[in-house]
MDTraj code that builds the backbone (N, CA, C; nanometers):
import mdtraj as md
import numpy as np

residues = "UNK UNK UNK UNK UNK UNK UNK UNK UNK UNK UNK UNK UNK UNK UNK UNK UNK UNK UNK UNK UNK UNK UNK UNK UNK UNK UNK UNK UNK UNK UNK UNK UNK UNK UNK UNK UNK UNK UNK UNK UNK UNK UNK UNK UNK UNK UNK UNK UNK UNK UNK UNK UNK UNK UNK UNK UNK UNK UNK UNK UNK UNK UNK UNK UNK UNK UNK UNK UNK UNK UNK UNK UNK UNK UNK UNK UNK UNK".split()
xyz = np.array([
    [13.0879, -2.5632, 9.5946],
    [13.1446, -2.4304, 9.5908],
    [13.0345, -2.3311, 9.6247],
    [13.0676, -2.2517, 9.7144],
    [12.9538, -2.1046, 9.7020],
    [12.9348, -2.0327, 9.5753],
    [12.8114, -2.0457, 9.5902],
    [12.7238, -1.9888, 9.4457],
    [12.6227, -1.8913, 9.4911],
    [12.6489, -1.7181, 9.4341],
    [12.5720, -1.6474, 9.4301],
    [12.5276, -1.6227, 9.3423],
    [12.3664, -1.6433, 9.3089],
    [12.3409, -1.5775, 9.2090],
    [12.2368, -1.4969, 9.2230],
    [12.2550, -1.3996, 9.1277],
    [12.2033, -1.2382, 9.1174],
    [12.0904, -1.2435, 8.9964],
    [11.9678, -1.2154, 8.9984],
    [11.9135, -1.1653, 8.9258],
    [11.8837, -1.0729, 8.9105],
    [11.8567, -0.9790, 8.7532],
    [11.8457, -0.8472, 8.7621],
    [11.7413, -0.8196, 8.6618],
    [11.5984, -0.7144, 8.6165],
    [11.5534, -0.7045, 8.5578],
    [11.5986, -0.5829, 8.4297],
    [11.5781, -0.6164, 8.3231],
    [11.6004, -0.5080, 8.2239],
    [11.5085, -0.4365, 8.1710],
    [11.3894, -0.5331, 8.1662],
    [11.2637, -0.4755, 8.1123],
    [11.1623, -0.5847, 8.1566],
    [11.0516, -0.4797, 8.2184],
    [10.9229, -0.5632, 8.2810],
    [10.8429, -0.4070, 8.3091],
    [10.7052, -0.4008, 8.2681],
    [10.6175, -0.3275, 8.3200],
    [10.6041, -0.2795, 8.5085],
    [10.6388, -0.4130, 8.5545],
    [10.6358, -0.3715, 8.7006],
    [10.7652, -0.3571, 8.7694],
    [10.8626, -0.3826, 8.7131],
    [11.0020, -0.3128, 8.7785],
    [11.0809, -0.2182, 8.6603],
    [11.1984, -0.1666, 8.7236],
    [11.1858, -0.0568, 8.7032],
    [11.3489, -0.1142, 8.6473],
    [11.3991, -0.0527, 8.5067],
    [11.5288, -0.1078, 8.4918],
    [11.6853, -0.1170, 8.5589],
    [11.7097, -0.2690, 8.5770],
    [11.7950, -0.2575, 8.6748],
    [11.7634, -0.2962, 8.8108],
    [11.6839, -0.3242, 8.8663],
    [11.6087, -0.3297, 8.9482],
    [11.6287, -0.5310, 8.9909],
    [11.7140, -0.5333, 9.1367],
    [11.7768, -0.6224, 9.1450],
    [11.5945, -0.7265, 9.2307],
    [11.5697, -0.8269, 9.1155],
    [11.4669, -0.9371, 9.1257],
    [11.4715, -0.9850, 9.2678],
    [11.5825, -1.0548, 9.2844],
    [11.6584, -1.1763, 9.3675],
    [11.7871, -1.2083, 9.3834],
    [11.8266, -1.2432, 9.5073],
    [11.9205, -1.3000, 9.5362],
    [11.9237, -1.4528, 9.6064],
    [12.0594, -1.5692, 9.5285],
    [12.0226, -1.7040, 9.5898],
    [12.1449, -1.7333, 9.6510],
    [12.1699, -1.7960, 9.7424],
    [12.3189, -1.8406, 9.8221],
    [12.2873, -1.9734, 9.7982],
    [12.3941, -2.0628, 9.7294],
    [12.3662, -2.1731, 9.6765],
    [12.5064, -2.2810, 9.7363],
    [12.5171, -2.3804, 9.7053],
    [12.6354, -2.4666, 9.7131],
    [12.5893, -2.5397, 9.5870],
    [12.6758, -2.4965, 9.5024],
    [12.6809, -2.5614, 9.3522],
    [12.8405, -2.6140, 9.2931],
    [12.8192, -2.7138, 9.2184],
    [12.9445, -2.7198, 9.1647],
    [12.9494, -2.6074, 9.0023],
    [13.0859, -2.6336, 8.9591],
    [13.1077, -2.5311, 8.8546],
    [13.0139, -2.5293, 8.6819],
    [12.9150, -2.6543, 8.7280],
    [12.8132, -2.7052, 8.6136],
    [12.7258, -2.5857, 8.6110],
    [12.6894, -2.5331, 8.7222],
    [12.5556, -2.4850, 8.7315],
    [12.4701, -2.3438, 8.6567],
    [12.5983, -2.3068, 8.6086],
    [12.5801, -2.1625, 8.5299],
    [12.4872, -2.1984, 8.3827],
    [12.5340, -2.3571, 8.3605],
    [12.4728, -2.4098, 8.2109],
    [12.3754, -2.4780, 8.2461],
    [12.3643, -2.5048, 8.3728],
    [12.2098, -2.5598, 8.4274],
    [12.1027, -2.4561, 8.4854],
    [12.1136, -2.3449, 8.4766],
    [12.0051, -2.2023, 8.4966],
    [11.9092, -2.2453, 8.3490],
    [11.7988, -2.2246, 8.4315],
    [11.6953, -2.2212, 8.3014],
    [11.6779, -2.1210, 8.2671],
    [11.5940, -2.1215, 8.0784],
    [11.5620, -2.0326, 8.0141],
    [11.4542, -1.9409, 8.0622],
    [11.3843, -2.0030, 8.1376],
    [11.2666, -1.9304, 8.1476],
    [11.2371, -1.9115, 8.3593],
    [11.2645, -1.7923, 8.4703],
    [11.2691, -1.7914, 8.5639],
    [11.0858, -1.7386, 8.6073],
    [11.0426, -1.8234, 8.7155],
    [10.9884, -1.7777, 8.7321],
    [10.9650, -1.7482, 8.8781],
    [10.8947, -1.5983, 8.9277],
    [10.9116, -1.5744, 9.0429],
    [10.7829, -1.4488, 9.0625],
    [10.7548, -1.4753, 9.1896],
    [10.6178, -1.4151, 9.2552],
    [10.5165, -1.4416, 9.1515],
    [10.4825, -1.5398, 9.0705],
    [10.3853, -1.5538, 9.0183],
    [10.4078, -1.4863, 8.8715],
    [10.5382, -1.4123, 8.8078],
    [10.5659, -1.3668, 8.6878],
    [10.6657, -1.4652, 8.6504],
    [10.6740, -1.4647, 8.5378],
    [10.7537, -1.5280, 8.4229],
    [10.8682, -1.4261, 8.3654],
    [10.9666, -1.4331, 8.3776],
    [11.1319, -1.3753, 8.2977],
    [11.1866, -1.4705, 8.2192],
    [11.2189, -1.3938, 8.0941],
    [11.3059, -1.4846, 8.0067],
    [11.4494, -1.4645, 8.0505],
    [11.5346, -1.5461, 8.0312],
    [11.6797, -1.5200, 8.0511],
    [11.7280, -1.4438, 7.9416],
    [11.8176, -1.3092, 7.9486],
    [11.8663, -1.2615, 7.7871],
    [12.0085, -1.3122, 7.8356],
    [12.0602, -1.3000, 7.9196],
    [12.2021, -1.3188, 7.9328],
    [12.2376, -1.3710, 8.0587],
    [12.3489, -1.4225, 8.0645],
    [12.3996, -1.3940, 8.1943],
    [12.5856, -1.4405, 8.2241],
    [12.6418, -1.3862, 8.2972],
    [12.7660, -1.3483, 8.3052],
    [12.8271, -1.3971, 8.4611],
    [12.9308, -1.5029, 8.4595],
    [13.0299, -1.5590, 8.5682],
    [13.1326, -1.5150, 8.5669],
    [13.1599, -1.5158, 8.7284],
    [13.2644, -1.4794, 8.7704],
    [13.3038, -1.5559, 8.9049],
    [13.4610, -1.6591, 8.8753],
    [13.4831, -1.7272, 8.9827],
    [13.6046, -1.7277, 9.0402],
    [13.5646, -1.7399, 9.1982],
    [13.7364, -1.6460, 9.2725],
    [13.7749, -1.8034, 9.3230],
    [13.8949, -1.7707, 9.3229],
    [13.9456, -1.8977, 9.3834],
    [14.0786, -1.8130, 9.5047],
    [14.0114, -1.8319, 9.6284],
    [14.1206, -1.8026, 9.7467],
    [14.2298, -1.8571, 9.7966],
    [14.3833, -1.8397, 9.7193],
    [14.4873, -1.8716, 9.7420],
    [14.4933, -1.9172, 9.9325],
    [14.4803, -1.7999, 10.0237],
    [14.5489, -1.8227, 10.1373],
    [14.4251, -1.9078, 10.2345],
    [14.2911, -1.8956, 10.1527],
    [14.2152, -2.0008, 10.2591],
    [14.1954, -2.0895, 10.1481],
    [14.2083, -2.1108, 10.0362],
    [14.2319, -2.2627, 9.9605],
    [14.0544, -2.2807, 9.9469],
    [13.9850, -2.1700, 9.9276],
    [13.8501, -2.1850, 9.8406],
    [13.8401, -2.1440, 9.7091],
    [13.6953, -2.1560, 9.6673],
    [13.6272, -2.1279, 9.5694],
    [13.4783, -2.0795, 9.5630],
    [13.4614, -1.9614, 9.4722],
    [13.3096, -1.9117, 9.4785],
    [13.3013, -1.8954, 9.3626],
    [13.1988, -1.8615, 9.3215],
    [13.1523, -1.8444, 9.1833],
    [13.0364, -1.7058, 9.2054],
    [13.0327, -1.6076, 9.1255],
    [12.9029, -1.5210, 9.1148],
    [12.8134, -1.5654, 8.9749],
    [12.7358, -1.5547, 8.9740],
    [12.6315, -1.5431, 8.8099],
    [12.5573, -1.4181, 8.8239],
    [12.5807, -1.3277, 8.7552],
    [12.4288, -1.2426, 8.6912],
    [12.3582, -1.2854, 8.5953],
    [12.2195, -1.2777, 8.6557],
    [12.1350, -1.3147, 8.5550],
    [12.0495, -1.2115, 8.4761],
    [12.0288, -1.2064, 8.3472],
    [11.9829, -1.0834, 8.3279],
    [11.8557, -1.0973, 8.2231],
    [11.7356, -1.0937, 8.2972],
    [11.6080, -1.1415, 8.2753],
    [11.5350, -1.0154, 8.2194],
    [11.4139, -1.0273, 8.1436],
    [11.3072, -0.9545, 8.0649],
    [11.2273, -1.0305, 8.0852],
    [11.0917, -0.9590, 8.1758],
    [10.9519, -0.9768, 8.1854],
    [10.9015, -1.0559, 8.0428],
    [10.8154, -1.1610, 8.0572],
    [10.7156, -1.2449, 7.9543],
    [10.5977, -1.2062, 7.9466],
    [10.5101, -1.1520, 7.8486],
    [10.3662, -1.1364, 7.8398],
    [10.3240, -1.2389, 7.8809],
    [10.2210, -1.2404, 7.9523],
    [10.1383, -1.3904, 8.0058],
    [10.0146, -1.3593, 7.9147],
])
top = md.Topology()
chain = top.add_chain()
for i, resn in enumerate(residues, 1):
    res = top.add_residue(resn, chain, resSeq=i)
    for name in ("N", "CA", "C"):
        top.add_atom(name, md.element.get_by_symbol(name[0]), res)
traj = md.Trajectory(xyz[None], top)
């Protein structure tokens, strides 16, 4: 299934709140929201996961499926 997922920062010294991390275009099945790890890491910083929130469409007239995830991460003291 197409899998977007969104990361977003809430709190980190170097971004600014709200402040969209990353974006991934994935082919995942419907497991994968409980397979995101706790701990993301990216450009060399560390984010904890605080939350994160699915949403999955299923297209009656072309007979698909997608899924979105937000992920909603806070900077880690290193």
């Amino acid at each position: 299934m197409d899998t977007t997922v969104k990361y977003i920062v809430l709190k980190s010294k170097d971004y600014q709140l709200g402040t969209p991390l990353f974006q991934e275009e994935l082919k995942e099945d419907s497991t994968y929201f409980d397979r995101i790890p706790e701990v993301i890491k990216y450009q060399s910083h560390s984010f904890k996961v605080l939350s994160k929130e699915l949403t999955r469409l299923h297209s009656i007239d072309e007979n698909t499926e997608s899924q979105t995830i937000l992920v909603k991460v806070i900077a880690m003291v290193s």
